[in-house]
Every structure is written in structure tokens, then in C-alpha cells.
Backbone as a ProteinNet text record, in pm:
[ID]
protein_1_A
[PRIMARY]
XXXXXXXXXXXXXXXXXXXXXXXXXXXXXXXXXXXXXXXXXXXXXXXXXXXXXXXXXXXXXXXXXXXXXXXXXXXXXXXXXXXXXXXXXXXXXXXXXXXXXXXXXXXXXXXXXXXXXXXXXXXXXXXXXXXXXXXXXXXXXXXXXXXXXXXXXXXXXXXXXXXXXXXXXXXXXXXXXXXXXXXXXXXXXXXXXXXXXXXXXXXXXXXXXXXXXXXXXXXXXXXXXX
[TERTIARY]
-3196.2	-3241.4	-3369	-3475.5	-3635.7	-3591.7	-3656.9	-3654.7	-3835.3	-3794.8	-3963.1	-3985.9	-4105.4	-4123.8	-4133.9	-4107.9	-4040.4	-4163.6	-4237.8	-4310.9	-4316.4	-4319.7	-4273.1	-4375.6	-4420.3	-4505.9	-4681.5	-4654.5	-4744.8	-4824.3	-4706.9	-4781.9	-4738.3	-4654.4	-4581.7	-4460.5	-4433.3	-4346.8	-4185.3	-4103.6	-3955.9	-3900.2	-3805	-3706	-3706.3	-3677	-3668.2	-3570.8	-3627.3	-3522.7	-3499.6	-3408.4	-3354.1	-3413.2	-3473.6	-3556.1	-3438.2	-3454.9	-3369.4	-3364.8	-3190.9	-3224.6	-3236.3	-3280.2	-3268.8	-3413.8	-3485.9	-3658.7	-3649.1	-3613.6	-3656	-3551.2	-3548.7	-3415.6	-3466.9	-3564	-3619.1	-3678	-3689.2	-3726.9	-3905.1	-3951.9	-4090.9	-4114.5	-4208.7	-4173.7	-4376.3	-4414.6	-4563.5	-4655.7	-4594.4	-4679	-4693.4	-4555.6	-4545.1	-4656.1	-4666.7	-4764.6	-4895	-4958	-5093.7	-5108.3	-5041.5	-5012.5	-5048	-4974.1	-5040.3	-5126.3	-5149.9	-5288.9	-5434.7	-5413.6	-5527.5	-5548.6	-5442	-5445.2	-5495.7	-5462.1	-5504.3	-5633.6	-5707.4	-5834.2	-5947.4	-5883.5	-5903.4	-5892.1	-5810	-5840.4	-5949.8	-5953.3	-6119.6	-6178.1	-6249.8	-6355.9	-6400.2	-6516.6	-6540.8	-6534.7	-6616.8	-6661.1	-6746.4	-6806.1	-6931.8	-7067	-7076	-7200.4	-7208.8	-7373.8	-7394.4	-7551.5	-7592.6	-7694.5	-7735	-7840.9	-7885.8	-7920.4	-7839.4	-7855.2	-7972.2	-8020.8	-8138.6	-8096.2	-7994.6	-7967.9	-7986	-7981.5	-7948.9	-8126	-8194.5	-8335.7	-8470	-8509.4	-8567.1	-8706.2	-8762	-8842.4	-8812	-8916.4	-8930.4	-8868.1	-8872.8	-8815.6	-8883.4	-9017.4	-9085.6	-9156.7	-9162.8	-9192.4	-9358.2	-9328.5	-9445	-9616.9	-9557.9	-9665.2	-9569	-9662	-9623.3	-9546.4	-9438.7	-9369.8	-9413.7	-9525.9	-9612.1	-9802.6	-9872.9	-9948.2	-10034.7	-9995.7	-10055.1	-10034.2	-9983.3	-9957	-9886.5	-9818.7	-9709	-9591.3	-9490.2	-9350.5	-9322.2	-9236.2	-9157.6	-9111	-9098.3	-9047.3	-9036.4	-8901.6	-8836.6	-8840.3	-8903.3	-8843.7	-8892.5	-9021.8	-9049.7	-8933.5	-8825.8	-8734.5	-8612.7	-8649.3	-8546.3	-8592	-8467.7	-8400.9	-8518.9	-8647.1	-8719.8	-8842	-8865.2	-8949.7	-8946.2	-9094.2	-9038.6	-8980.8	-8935.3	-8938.3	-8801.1	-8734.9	-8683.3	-8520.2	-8422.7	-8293.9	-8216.2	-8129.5	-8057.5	-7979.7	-7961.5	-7868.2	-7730.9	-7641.2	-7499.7	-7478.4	-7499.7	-7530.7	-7371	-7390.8	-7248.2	-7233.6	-7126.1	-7046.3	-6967.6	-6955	-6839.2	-6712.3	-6623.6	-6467.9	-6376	-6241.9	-6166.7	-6112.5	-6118	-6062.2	-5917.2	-5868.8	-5786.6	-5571.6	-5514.5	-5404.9	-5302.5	-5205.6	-5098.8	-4969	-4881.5	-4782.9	-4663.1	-4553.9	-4414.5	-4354.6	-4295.6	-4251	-4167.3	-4076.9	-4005.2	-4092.3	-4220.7	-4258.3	-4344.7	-4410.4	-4447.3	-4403.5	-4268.9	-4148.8	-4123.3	-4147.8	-4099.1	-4191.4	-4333.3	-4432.5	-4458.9	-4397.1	-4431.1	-4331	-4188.9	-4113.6	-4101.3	-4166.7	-4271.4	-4370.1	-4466	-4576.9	-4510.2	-4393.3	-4332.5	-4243.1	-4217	-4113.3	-4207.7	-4349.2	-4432	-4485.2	-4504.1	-4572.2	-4464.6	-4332.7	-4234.6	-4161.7	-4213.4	-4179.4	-4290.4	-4383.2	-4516.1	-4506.7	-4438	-4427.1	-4537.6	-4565.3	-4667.6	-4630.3	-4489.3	-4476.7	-4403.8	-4478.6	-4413.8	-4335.6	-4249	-4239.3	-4278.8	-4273.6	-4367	-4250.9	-4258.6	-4138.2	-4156.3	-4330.4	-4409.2	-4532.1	-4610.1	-4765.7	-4734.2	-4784.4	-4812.9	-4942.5	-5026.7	-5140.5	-5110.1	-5180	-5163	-5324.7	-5408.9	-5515.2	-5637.3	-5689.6	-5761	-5854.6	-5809.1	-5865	-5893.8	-6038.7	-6045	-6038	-6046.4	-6054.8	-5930.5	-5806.1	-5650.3	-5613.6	-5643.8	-5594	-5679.6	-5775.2	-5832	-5757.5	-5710.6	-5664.5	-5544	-5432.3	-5317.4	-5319.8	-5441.6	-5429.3	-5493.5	-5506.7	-5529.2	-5403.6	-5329.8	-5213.1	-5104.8	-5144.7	-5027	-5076.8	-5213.5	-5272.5	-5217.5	-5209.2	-5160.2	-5303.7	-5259.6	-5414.3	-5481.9	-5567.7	-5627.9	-5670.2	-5643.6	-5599.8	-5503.2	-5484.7	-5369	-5326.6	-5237.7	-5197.1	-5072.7	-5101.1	-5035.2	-4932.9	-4816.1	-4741.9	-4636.5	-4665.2	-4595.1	-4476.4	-4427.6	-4314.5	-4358.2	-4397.1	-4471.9	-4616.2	-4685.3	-4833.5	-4819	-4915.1	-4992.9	-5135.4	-5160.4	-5310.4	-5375	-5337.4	-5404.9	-5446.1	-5336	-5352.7	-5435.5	-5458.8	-5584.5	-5687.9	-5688.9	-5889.1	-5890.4	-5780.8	-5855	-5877.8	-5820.8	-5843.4	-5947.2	-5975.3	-6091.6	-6190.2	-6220.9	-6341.4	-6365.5	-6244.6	-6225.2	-6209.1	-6291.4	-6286.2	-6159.5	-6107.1	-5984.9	-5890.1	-5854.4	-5745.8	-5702.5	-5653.6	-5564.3	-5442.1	-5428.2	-5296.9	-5270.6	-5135.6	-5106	-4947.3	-4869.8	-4746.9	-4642.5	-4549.2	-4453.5	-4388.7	-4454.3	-4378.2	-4453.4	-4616.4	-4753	-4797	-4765	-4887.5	-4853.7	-4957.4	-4987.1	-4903.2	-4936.4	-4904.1	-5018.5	-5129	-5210.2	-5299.8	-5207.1	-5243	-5171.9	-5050.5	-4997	-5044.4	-5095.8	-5157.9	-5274.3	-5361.7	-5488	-5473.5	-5375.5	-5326.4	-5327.2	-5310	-5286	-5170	-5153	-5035.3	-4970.9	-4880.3	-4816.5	-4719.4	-4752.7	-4746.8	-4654.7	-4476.3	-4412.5	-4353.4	-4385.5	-4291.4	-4127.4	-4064.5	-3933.3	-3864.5	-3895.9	-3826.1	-3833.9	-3922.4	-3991.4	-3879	-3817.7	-3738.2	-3560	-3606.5	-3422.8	-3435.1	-3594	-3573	-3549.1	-3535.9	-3492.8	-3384.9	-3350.1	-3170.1	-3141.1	-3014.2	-2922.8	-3007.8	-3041.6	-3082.3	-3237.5	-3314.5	-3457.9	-3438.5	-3626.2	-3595	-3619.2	-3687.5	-3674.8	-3523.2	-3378.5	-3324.5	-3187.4	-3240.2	-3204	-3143.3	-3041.3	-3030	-2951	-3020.9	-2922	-2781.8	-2691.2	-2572.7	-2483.6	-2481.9	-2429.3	-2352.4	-2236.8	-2130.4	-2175	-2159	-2162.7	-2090	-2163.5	-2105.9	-2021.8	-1903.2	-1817.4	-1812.4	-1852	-1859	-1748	-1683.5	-1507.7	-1459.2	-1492.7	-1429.6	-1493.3	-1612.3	-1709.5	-1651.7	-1639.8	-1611.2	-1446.2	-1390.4	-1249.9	-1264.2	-1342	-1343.7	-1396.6	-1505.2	-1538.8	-1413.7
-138.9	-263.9	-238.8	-351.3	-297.5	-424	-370	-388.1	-511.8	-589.1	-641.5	-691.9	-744	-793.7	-947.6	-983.9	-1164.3	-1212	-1263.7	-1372.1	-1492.1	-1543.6	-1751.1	-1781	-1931.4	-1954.7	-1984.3	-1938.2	-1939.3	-1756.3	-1697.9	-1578.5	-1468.1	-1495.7	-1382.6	-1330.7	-1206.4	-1106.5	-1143.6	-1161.3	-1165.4	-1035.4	-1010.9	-932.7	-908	-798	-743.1	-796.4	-829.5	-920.7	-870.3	-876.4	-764.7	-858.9	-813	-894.5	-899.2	-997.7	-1027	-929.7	-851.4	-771	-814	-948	-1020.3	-928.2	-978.6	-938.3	-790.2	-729.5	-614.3	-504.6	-490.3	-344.5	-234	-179.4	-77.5	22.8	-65.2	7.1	14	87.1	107.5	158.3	113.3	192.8	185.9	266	282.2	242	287	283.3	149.3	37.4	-88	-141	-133.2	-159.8	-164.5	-50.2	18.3	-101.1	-94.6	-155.8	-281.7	-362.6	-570.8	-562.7	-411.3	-453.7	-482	-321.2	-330.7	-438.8	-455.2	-603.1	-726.5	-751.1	-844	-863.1	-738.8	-757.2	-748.6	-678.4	-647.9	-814.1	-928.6	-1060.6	-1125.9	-1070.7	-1168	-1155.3	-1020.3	-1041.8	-1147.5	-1212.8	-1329	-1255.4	-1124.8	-1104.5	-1173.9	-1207.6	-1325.1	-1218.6	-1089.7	-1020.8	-1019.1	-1050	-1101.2	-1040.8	-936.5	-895.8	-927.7	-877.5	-883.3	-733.2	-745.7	-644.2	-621.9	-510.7	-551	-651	-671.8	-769.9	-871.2	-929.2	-1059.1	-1126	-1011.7	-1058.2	-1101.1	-1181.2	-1227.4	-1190.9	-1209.8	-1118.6	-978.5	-859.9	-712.4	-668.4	-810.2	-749.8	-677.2	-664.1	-598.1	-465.3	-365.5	-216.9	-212	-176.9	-202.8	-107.9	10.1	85.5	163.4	222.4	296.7	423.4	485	577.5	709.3	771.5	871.7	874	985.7	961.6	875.4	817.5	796.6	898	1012.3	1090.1	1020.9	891.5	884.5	817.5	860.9	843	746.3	783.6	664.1	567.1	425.5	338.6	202.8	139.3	103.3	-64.2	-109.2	-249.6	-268.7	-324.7	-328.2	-386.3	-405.9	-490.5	-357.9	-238.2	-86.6	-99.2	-55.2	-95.9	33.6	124.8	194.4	79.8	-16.6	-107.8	-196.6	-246.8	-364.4	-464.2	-573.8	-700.4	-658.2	-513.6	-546.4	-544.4	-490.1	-543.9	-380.5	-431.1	-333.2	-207.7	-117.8	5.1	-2	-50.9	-130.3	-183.4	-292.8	-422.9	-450.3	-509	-581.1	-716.6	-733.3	-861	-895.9	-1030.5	-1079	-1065.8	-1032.2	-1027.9	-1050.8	-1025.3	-1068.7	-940.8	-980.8	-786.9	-845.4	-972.1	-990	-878.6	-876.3	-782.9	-816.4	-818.8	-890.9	-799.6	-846	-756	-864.2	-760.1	-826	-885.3	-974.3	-1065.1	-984.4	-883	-827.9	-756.5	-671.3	-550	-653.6	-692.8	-884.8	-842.7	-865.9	-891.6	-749.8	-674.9	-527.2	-509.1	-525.9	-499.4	-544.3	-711.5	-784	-725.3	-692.5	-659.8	-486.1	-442.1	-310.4	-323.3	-401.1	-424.7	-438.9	-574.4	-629.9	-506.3	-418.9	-302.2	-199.5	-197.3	-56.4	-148.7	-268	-301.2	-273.2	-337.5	-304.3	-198.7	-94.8	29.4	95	48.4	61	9.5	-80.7	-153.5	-272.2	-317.4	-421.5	-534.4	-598.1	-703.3	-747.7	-885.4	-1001.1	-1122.5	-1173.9	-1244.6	-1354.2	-1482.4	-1564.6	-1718.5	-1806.6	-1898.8	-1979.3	-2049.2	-2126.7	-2168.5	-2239	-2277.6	-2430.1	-2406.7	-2551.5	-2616.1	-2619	-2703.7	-2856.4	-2896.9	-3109.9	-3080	-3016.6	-3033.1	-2897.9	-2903.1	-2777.4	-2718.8	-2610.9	-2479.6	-2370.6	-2355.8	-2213.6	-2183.9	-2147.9	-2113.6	-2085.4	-2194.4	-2129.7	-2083.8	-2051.9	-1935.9	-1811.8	-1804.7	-1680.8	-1603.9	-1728.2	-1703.2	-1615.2	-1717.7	-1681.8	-1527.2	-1512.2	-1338.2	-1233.1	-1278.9	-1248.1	-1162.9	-1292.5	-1271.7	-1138.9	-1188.3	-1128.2	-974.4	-900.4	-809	-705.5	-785.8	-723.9	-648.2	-499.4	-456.3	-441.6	-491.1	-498.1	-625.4	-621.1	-820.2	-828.1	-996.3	-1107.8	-1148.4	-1104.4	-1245.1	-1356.7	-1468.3	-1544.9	-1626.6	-1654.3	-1700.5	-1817.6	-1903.8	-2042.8	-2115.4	-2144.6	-2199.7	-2363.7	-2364.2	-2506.1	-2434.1	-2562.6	-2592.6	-2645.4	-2581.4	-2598.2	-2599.8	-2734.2	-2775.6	-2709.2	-2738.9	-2732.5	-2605.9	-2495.8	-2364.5	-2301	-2348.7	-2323.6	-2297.7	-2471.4	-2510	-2434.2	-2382.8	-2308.4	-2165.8	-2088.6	-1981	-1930.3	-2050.9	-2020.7	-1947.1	-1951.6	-1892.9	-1773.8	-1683.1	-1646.6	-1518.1	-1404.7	-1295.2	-1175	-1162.2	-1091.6	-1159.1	-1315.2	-1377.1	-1490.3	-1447.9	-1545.1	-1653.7	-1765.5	-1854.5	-1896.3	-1851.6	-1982.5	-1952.4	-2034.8	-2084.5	-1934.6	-1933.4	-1811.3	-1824.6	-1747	-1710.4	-1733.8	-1816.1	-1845.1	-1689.3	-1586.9	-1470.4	-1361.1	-1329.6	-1212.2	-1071	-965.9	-807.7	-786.3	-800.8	-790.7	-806.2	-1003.6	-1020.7	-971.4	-906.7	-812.8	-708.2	-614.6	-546.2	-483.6	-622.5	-613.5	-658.3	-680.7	-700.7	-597.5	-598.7	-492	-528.5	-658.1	-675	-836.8	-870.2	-924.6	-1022.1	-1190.8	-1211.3	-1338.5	-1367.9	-1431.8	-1541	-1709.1	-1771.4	-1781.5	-1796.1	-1795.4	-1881.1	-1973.2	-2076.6	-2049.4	-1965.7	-1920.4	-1803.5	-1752.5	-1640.5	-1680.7	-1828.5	-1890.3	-1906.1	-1927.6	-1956.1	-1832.8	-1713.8	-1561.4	-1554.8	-1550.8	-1546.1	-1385.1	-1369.4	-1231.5	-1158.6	-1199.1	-1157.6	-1140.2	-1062	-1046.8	-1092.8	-1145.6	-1199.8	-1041.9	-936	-813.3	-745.5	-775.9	-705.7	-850.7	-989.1	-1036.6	-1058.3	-1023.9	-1002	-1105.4	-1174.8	-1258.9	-1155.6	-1221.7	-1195.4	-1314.6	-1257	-1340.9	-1266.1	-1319	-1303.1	-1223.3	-1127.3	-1137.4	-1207.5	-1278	-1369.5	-1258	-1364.3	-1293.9	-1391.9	-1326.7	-1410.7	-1409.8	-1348.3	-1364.5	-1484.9	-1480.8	-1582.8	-1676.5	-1673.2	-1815.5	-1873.3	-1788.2	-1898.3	-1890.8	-1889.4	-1919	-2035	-2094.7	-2215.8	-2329.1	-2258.7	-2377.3	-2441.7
-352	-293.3	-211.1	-247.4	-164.6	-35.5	55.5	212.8	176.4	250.3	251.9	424.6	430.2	571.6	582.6	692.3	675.9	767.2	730.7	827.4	823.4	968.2	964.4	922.9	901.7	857.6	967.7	1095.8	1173.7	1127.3	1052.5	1047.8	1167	1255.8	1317.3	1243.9	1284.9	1244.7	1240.9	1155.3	1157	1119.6	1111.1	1088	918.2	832.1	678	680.4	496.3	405.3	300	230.9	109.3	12.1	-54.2	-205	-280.1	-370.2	-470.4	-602.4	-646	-673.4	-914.3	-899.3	-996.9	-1032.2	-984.9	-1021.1	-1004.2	-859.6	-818.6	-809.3	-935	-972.3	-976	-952.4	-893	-1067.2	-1186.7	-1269.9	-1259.9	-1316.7	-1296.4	-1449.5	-1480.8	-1670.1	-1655.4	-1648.8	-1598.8	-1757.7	-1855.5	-1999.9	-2047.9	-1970.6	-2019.9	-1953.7	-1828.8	-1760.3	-1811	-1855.6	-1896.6	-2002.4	-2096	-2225.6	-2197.8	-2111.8	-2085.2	-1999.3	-1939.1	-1840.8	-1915.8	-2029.6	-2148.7	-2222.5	-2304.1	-2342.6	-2290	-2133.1	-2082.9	-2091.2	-2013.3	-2039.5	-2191.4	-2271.7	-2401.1	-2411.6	-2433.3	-2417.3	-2363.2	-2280.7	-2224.8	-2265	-2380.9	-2409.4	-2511.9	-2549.6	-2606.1	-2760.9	-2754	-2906	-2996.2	-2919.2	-3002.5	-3012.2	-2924.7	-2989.1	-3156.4	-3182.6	-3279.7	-3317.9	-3473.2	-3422.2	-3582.5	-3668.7	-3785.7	-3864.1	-3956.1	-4043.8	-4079.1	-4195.3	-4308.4	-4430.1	-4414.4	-4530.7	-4490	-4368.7	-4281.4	-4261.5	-4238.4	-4205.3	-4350.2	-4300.2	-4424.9	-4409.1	-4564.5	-4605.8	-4663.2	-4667.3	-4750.3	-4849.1	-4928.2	-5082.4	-5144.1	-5138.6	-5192.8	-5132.6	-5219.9	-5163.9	-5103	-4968.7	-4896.2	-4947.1	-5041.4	-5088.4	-5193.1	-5283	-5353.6	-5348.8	-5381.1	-5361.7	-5365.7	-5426.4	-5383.7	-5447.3	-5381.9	-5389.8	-5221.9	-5128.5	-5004.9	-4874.6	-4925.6	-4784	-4696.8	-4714.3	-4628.2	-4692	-4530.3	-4598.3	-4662	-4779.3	-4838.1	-4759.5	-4813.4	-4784.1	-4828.2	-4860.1	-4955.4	-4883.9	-4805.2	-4705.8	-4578.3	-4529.7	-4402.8	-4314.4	-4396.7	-4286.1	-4248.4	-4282.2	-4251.5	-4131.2	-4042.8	-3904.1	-3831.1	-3912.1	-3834.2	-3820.8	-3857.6	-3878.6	-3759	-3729.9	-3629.7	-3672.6	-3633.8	-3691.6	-3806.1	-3820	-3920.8	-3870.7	-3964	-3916.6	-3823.5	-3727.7	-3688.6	-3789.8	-3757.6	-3821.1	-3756.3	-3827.6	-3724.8	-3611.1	-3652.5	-3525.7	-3505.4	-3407.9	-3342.2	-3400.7	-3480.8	-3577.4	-3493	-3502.1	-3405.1	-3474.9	-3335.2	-3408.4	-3324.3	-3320.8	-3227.8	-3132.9	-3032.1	-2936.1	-2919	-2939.2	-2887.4	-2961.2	-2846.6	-2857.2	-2823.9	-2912	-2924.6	-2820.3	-2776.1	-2689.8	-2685.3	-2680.5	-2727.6	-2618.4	-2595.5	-2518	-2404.7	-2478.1	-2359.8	-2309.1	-2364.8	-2306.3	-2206.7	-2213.5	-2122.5	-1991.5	-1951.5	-1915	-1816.8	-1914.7	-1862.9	-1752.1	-1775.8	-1687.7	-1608.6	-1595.5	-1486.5	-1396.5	-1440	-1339.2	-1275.3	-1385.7	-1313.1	-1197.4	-1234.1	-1141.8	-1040.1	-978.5	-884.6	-793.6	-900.3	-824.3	-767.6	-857.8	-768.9	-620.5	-653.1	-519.7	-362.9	-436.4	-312.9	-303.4	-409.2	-398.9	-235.5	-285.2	-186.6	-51.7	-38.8	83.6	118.1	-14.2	-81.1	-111.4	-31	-112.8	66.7	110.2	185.7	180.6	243.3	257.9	341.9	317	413.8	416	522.7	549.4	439.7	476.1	387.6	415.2	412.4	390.8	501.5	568.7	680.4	626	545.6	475.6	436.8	516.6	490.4	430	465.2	399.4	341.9	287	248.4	402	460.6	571.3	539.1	489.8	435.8	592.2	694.4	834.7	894.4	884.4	852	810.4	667.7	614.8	629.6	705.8	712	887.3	925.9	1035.7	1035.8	942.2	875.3	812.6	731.7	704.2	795.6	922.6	1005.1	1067.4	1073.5	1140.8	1041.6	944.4	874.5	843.8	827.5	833.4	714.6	595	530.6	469.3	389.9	304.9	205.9	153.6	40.8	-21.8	-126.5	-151.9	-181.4	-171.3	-132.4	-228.7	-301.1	-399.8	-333	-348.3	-244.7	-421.6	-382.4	-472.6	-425.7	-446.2	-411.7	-436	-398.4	-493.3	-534.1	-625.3	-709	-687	-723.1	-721.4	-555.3	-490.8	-352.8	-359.6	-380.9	-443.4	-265.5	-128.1	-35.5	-21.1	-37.2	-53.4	-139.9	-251	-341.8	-318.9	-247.4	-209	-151.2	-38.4	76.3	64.3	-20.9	-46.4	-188	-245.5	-357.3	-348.7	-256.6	-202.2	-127	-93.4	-34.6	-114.9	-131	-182.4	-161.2	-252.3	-261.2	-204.7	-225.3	-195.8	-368.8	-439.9	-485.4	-470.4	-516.8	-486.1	-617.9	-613.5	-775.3	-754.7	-832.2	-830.4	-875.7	-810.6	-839.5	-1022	-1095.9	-1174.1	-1297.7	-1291.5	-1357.6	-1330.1	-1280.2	-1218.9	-1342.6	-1395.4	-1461.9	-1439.8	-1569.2	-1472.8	-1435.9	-1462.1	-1423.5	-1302.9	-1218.7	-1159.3	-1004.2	-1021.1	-951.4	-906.5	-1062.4	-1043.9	-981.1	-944	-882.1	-726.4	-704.5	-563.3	-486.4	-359.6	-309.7	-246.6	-167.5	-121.9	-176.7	-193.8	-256.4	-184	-127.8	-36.2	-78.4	-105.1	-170.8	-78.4	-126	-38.4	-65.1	61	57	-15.1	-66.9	-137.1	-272.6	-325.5	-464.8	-478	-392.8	-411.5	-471.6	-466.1	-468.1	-636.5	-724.7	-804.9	-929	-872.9	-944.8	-964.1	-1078.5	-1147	-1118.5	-1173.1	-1151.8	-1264.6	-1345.6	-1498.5	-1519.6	-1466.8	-1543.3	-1706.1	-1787	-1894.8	-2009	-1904.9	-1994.2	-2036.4	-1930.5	-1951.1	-2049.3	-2069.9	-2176.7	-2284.4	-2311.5	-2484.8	-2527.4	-2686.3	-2767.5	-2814.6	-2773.6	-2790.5	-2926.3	-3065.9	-3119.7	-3239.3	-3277	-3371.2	-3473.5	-3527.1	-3680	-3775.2	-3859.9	-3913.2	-4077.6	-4090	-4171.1	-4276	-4414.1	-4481.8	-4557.9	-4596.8	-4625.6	-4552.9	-4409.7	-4338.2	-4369.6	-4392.5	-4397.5	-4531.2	-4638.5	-4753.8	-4746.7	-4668.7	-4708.5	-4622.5	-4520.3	-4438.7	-4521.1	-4623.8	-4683.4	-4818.7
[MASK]
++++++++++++++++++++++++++++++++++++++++++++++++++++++++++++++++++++++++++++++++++++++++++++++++++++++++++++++++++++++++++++++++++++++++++++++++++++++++++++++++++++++++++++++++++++++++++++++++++++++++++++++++++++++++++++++++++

């Protein structure tokens, strides 16, 4: 069981709270990790670099001089990639970087990421968010108070549109709703800053450790029913 630290929502200090041991069973599987972090970003890229062959560029069908007899080198195409104006020697084609990853291993990593942070002593608790309106200035106050290190990932229970505005802007602070967050976006955290009400919505059952549980079907039995 990971120990975390409890703060009200003014941002002073309470008393440790035993994390829920639904999410945080203390597995750490480091390769699952690596695996949706690469991927993740291996996703962003667009892949639209886009360049021109010698086949692609128009014009130099025809042989720019005769093949011997001028004292200089052969050459077959003013548009050969030693030419100006002519085409690249393996240009960049667009394609897709994108990388596919299996739902549990998904799963595995998010609840990796979640166990190294509070393995670390990287992961808070908080009461809740007092915002009636967008303060980037309160909440700078608020992580003031709370002095946690590195960056913030702040995790909500719902959408907290006020909490957003106010931290958009705010370099090395994220906000978004408990259970929308990446491994990735764990990953780039440094500390890991969870509201209390977001913690009620973690079942006994992570969705990595899961399994369809169903009958084998008997087909002796099946056609003697029909």
C-alpha cells in the first residue's frame, strides 16, 4: 500500500492517505512503459515530409552531351541529384510513423507510470479546486503552497473548465480530467497532483489485470438442446 500526502483545498498540509489499492498495486513493468511512451510520441509525428526524386522532376530526358570524346564526366540527366535544379538521392516520402499498442499493455503502463510516481513519493492528494472563475495568480499561489517538484499534472474529477484557463499558461502545469491522462502524460510529470473525489471513481479491479471469463462451450451439449 503507497502512503501519499493529503492537502485541503487552501493548499495546507493534512495528514497521509493510503491510495487506492485498485490503481496502485505496486506493479511497475518498466518495458510496458517505454513501449506507449515511444509510440505515443512516434504518433505525433505528421509524416508529411515530402521531397522530389529524379523521376519526379521535370525535364533532362535528354543526354546533356555526348558520352565520350569531351574530357568530361559522363552524364546521363541534368536532373541527377549531383545537378542543380535536379532531383534528390532518397528524399523523404510521406508515410505514416504511426504505432499501434495493445489495449492491455495501454493499461499496464498507465498503471506503471501511476505506481513509479508513488513509488517516488510523486503523487498528492488534494480536497478540491475552490475556482468560481479562471486565476492564473491562485493557482500559482496554490502551487506555492503545495511545493510540490518539477511539473504538475493536476487531475480532476470531471472537466474543471476554471482550472484549465488558469493553468494554460502556465509552464510545466497541466489540468485535465482523472482518467483522460496519458502514460505519457504521467510520465512527464514530476509530481502528480490527484483530487479526492476522482479517487472514489477507481474500482478493486485495474482494466490491465481484467480478464473475459467465459464457458467453454460444449457442443455435445449444445446439440442435444437443440
Amino acid at each position: 500500500m503507497y502512503q501519499a500526502p493529503y492537502f485541503n483545498t487552501d493548499g495546507s498540509a493534512g495528514s497521509e492517505v493510503t491510495l487506492p489499492a485498485g490503481l496502485f498495486n505496486g506493479v511497475i513493468h518498466e518495458a510496458a512503459v517505454h513501449q506507449v511512451v515511444k509510440a505515443h510520441l512516434a504518433n505525433q509525428r505528421q509524416g508529411s515530409a515530402s521531397k522530389k526524386n529524379r523521376a519526379a522532376v521535370s525535364g533532362g530526358s535528354r543526354k546533356p552531351w555526348r558520352q565520350k570524346g569531351t574530357g568530361r564526366a559522363r552524364q546521363g540527366t541534368i536532373r541527377a541529384a549531383q545537378w542543380r535544379g535536379g532531383g534528390r538521392a532518397f528524399p523523404p516520402q510521406p508515410r505514416s510513423w504511426t504505432q499501434r499498442v495493445p489495449r492491455r499493455v495501454r493499461a499496464l503502463a498507465r498503471t506503471s507510470a501511476f505506481n513509479s510516481r508513488a513509488e517516488a513519493g510523486r503523487v498528492s492528494i488534494i480536497e478540491g479546486f475552490d475556482f468560481d472563475a479562471p486565476r492564473t495568480r491562485k493557482l500559482t499561489t496554490l502551487l506555492s503552497a503545495l511545493d510540490r517538484p518539477g511539473k504538475v499534472l493536476f487531475l480532476t474529477h470531471g472537466v474543471n473548465r476554471d482550472l484549465y484557463l488558469s493553468g494554460r499558461n502556465l509552464p510545466g502545469v497541466r489540468v485535465m480530467p482523472f482518467g483522460l491522462e496519458s502514460t505519457y502524460d504521467v510520465v512527464w510529470s514530476g509530481t502528480v497532483v490527484i483530487e479526492e473525489a476522482a479517487l472514489a471513481t477507481i474500482g478493486d479491479e485495474t482494466p490491465a489485470d481484467t480478464r473475459a471469463r467465459r464457458r467453454p462451450i460444449d457442443r455435445e451439449e449444445d446439440a442435444s438442446d437443440a
